[in-house]
C-alpha positions as CSV (number, residue, x, y, z in Angstrom):
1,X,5.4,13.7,-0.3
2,X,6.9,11.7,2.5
3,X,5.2,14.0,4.8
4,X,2.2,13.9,3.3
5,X,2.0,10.0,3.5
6,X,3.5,10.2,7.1
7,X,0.5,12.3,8.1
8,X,-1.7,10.0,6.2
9,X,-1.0,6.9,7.9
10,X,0.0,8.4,11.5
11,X,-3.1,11.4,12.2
12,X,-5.5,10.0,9.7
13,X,-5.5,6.1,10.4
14,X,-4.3,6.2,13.7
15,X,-1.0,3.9,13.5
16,X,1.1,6.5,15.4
17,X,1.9,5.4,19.0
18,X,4.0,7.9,20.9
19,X,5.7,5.0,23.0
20,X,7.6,3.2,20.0
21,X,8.7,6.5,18.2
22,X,11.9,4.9,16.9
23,X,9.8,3.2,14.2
24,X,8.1,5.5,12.8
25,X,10.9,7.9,12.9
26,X,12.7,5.5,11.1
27,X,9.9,5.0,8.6
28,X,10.2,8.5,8.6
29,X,14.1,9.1,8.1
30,X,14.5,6.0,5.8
31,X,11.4,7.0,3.4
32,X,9.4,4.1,4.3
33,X,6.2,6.2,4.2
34,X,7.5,7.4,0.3
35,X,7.4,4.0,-0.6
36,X,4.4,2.8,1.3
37,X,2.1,5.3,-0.6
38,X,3.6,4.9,-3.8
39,X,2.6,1.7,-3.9
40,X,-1.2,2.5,-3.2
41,X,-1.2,4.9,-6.1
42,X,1.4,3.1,-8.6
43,X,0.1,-0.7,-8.6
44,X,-3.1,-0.5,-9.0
45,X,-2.7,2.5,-11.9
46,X,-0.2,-0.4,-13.3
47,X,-3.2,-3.0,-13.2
48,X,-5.8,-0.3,-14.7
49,X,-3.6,0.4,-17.7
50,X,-2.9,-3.3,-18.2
51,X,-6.7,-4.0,-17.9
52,X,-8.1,-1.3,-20.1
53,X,-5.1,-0.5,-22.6
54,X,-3.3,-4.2,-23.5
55,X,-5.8,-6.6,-22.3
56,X,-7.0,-7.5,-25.5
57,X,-10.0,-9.2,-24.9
58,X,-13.3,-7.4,-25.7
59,X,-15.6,-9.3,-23.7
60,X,-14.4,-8.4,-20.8
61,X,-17.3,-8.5,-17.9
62,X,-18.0,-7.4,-14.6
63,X,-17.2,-10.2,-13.0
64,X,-13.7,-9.9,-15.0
65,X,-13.6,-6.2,-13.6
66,X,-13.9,-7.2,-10.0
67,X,-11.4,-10.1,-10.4
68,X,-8.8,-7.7,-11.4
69,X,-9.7,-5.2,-8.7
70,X,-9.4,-7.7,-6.1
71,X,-6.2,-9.0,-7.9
72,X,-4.9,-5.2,-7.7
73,X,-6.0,-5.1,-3.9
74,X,-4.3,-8.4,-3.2
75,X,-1.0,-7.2,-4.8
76,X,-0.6,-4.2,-2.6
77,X,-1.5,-6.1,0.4
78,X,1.8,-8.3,-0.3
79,X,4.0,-5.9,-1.5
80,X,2.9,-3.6,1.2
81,X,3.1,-6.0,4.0
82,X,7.0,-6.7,2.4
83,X,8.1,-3.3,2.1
84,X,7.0,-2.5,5.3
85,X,8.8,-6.0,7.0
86,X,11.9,-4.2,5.5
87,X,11.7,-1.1,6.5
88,X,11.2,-1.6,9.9
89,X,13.3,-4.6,10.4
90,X,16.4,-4.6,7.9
91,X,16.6,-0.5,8.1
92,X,19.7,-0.2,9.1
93,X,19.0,2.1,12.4
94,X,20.6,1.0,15.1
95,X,18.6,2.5,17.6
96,X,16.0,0.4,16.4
97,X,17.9,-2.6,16.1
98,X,18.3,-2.0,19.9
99,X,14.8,-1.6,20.9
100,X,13.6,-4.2,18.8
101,X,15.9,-6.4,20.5
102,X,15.4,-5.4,24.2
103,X,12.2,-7.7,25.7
104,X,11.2,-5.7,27.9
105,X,10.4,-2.9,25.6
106,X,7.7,-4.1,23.8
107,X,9.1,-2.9,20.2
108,X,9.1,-6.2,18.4
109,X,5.8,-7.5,19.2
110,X,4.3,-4.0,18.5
111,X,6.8,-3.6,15.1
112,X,6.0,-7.6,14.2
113,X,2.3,-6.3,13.9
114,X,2.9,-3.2,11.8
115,X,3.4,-4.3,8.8
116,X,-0.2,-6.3,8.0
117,X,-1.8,-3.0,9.5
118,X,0.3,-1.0,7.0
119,X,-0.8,-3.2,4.2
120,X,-4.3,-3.7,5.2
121,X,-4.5,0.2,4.8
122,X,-2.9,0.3,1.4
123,X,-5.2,-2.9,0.2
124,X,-8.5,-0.5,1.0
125,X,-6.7,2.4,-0.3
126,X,-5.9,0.7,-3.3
127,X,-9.8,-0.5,-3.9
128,X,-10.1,3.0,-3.6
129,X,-7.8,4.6,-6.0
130,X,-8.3,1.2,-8.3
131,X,-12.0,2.1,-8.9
132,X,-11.5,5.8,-9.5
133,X,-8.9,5.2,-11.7
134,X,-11.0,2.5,-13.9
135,X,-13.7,5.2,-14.0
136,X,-11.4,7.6,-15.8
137,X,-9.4,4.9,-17.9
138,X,-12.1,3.6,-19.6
139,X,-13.5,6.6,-21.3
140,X,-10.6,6.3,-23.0
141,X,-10.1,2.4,-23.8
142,X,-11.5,1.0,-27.1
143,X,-11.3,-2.4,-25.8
144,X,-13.1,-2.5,-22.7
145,X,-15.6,0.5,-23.3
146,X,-18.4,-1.1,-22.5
147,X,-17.4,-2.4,-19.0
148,X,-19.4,-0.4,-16.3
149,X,-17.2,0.8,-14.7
């Protein structure tokens, strides 16, 4: 899976840059990508179940639909932009420690804006997977059944 996601976010979205290999190797190495993709899938499946399957309220409208979609999206900005923060910066690798800490390099302004491209991925992601995932729950919720989506 880890090299699935690594594709993902390197080929697919462009965030791969040859000259500051140490981070993504260590994104790599450490399972930064693992975690970084799980948390597209896992949260907003979390917020879906919640929504559909203990949200007892069966008035539930579109507009209370979007709100938690957004509310989904929001939460995997965060905890994406935090997971990634540690996995580039407190990851233990010393060869990143290094670069990061040599000016002249160019690592730390580069790795400082990572993490809020990494999360802004996973928020649109997350809008993504969040809708088709309402789609399928609610064919199967006898609370919010007649939601539109």
């Amino acid at each position: 899976m880890n090299e699935l996601f690594a594709a993902m976010y390197e080929s697919l979205f462009g965030v791969y840059n040859a000259n500051y290999l140490e981070i993504f190797t260590t994104l790599f190495d450490f399972g930064g990508y693992l975690r970084l993709g799980f948390l597209f899938i896992g949260l907003p499946l979390l917020f879906w179940l919640l929504f559909y399957y203990l949200w007892k309220y069966p008035y539930g409208r579109f507009l209370h639909w979007l709100v938690w979609l957004l509310a989904s999206a929001v939460t995997v900005l965060v905890a994406t932009w935090l997971v990634a923060d540690h996995a580039i910066f407190d990851s233990g690798n010393q060869a990143l420690a290094d670069a990061l800490g040599d000016a002249e390099s160019g690592y730390k302004a580069y790795a400082e804006e990572l993490p809020m491209r990494y999360a802004l991925i996973n928020a649109g992601l997350s809008l993504a997977v969040g809708f088709m995932a309402s789609l399928v729950m609610k064919q199967f919720s006898r609370i919010q059944m007649h939601l539109p989506f």
